[in-house]
N, C-alpha and C positions, 0 to 999 in steps of 0.2 A: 779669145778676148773676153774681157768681164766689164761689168759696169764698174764704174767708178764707187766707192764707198760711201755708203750714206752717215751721214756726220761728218764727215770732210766736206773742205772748200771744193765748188765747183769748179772742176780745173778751167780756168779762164782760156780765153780763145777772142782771136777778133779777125771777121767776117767782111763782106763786103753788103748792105745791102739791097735789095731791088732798084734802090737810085742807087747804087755805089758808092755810098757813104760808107764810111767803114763803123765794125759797129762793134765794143768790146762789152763782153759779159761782166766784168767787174765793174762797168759806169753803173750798174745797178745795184750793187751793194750797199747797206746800211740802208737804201732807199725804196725800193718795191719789192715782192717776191716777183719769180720768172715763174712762168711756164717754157720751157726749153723743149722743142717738141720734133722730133726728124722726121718725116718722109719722103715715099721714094721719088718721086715725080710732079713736079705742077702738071696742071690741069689734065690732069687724068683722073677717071672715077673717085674713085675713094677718098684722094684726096684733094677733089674739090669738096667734097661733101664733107669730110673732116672740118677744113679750112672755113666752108660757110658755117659750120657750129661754133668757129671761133666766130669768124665776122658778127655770129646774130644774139652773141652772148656779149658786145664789146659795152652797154651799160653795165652789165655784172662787173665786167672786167675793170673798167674805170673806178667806178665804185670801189670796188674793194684794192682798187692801187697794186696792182697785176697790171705785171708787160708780158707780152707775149712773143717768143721769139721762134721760127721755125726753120728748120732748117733741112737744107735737099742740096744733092749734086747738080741741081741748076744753074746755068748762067745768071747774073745779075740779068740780062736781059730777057727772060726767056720768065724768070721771077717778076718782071713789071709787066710782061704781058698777062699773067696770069692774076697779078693783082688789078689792073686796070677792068680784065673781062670781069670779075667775081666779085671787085668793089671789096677788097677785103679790109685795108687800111689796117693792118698791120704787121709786122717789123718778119719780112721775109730774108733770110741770107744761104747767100751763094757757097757752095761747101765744094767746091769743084774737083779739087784734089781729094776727098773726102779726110783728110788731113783729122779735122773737126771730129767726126763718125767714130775714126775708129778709136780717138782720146779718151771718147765715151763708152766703146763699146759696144757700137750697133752699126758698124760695118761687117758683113759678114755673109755665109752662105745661103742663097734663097730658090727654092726651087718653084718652076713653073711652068705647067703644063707636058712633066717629063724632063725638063731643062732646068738644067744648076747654071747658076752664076753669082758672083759677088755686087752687093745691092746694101742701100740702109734697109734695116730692121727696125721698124716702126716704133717706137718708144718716146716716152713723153718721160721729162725728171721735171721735180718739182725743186726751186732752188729758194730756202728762205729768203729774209730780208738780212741776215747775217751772212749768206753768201752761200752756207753751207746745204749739201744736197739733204734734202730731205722723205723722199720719194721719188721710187723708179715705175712705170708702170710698162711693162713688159708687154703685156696684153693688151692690145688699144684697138676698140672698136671705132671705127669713123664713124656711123651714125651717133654715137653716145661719148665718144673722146670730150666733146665743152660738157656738157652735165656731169662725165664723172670729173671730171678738172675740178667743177664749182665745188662737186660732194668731198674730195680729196683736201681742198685749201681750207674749206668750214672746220674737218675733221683734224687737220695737221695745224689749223693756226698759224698757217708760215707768211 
C-alpha cells in the first residue's frame, strides 16, 4: 500500500464521529486546512499523549482556522469515552472496518514485542484549504506530533 499523492485531492471518506454524527472530509474544502491524523488505539500511551498535544494546542489551532480530525479503528463509543476522560474536544472518528486506513495507506504490517499483526501505522497528512494533500508525515512522534503540526502548516501555508 502507498500514500495517496501529494498534490491530488484528498481522497474523501465519511466517518462516524464520537457522537455518531457522520462526518465528511470534503465539508472542509475551500474552508479550513485539515490536519488528518490515524492512530492506533484510544486511551492508550502514546496516544493519549499525542491527542493531549492536540487538545493543549486548540488556541493555535482555532487561530489559524485548522480542523483537526483523527482517526482509529475505535468504536464511536469507546472514541467518547476517551474524549470525555482527556477533555479533548476535538473531531474524533470511528474507522472500524479500517476501510478509511487503508484508502490512505496506513493500514498495514506492525510488529510487537516479537508479534506481527495488521494495525494503523501512525501518520498524520496535512490537507490544504483546496482540498489537496499537501504533506504526509510518516514519522510521527507523540510527544512532538502538535509542534511539528504548528512548524509543518507556517512552512506549507496550507
Amino acid at each position: 500500500m502507498s500514500f495517496p499523492k501529494i498534490g491530488n485531492l484528498a481522497p474523501d471518506f465519511k466517518l462516524p464521529d464520537q457522537m455518531g454524527k457522520s462526518v465528511k472530509l470534503s465539508e472542509y474544502r475551500d474552508n479550513k486546512a485539515v490536519v488528518l491524523y490515524f492512530y492506533p488505539k484510544a486511551m492508550t500511551p502514546g496516544c493519549t499523549v499525542q491527542a493531549a498535544g492536540i487538545r493543549d494546542s486548540r488556541q493555535w489551532i482555532k487561530k489559524n482556522k485548522v480542523v483537526v480530525l483523527a482517526v482509529s479503528p475505535d468504536s464511536p463509543e469507546r472514541l467518547a469515552r476517551f474524549d470525555d476522560k482527556e477533555k479533548l474536544k476535538f473531531t474524533l472518528l470511528s474507522d472500524e472496518d479500517h476501510a478509511v486506513a487503508e484508502k490512505y495507506g496506513v493500514w498495514g504490517l506492525k510488529k510487537f514485542m516479537g508479534r506481527e499483526y495488521m494495525g494503523i501505522l501512525r501518520t498524520t497528512f496535512i490537507i490544504g484549504t483546496d482540498g489537496r494533500l499537501k504533506h504526509v508525515m510518516s514519522k510521527v512522534k507523540t510527544k512532538t506530533h502538535h509542534e511539528d503540526i504548528k512548524s509543518l502548516l507556517q512552512e506549507l501555508d496550507a
